[in-house]
N, C-alpha and C positions, 0 to 999 in steps of 0.2 A: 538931399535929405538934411535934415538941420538934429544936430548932435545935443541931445539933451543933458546929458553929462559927459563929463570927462576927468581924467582921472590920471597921473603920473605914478606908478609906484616901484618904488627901485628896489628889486629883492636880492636884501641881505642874509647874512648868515642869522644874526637876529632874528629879522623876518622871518627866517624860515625854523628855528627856533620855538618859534610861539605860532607857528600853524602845527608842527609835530607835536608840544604839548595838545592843543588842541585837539586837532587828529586824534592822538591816544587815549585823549579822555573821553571823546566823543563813540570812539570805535571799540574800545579794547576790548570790554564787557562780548560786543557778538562774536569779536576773534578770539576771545578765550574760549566763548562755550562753544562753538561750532569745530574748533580744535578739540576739546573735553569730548567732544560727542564722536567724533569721529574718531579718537584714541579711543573709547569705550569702545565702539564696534569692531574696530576691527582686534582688539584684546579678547571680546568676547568670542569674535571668532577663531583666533588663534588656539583659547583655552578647549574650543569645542572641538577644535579638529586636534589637537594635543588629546584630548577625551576617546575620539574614536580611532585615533592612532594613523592620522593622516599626515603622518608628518613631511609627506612634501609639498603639501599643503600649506601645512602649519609655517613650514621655512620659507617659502614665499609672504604668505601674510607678516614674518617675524622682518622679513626684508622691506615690505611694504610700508608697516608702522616704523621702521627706521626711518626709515626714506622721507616719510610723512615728518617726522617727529624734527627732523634735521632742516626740511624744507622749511619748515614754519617757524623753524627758530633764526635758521641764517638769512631765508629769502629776504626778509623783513629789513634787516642791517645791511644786504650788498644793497638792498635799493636805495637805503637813505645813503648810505655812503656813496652809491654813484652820482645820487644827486645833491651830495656837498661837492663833489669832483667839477659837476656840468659850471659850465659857460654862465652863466643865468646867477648860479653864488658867487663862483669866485670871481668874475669880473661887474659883481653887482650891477647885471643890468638893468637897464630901465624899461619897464613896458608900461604903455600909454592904453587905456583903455577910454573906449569912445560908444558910450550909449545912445542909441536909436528908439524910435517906437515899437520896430519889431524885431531888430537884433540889434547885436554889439561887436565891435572890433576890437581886436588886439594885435596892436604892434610893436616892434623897437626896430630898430635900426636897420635889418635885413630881411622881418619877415612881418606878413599880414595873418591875422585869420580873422573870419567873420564864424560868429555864431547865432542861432536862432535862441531864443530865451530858453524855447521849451526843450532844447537838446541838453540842457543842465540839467545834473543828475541830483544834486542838492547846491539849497542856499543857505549860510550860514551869516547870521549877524553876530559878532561880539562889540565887544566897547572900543577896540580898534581896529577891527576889519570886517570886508567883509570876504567869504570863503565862497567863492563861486565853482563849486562840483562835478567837474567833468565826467565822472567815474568814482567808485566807491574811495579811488588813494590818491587821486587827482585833482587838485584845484589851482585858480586861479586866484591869487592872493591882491585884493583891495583896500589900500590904507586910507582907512577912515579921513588922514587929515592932509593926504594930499590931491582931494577934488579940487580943480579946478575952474569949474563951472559946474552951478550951484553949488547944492551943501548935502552932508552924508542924511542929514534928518529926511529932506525930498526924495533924495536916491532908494533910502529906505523903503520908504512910500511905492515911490516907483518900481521897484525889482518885488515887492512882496504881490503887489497885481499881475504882474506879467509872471512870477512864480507861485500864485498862493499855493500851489498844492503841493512844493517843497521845501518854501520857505520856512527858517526858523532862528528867532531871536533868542540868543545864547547868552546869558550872563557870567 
């Protein structure tokens, strides 16, 4: 199979830096309201069974919205902090990405994956990368200016056909 792009990108703490701004400006809006929404219901239902005097009810839901309330604040922080800890930041690895006509590779030094275009969950263009979406908090981070073979304008091109219906150019 003949490799139509490729691509070196070494991810730093930087790098990783300017995908979390990213990420947070792109996401935060649906993780605030669906957090908001889901505080509202279950307060609603606290206050209703506080109302009809159910209250071992009521202290299960009061333990519930803790619970909630904590998860969505800390889960967020242990994640990025575990992945400042990982292999991948602190020893700035290099992962080589290798474009096909109907999938792409990823490797460095110890491990392979191949992916199918249309297993991408979102494609993200900015002015220096690009964010290929495994999952709503997962990507794969591409430096506009360490292609290899060809150039990010073609690649562009290229990954918005094989994605149109998640691609999206981000300014």
């Amino acid at each position: 199979m003949k490799v139509l792009f490729k691509n070196t990108t070494k991810y730093t703490k930087s790098i990783y830096d300017k995908f979390l701004s990213f990420h947070s400006k792109k996401y935060h809006f649906t993780y605030t309201a669906y957090t908001v929404i889901i505080v509202a219901f279950l307060l609603f239902a606290l206050i209703l069974q506080t109302k009809y005097h159910n209250f071992n009810i009521a202290i299960v839901l009061c333990c519930g919205l803790t619970f909630f309330i904590l998860w969505r604040f800390f889960h967020p922080i242990s994640e990025v902090a575990k992945e400042y800890k990982s292999d991948k930041i602190q020893k700035e690895k290099e992962f080589t990405f290798k474009f096909y006509e109907k999938f792409f590779t990823i490797e460095d030094k110890k491990e392979f994956y191949k992916m199918k275009y249309y297993q991408l969950y979102r494609v993200f263009e900015t002015l220096d990368f690009f964010y290929l979406y495994i999952d709503k908090t997962h990507a794969f981070l591409v430096d506009k200016s360490k292609f290899k073979k060809e150039n990010p304008a073609e690649f562009s091109n290229f990954i918005k056909k094989k994605c149109w219906w998640n691609f999206k150019k981000v300014k």
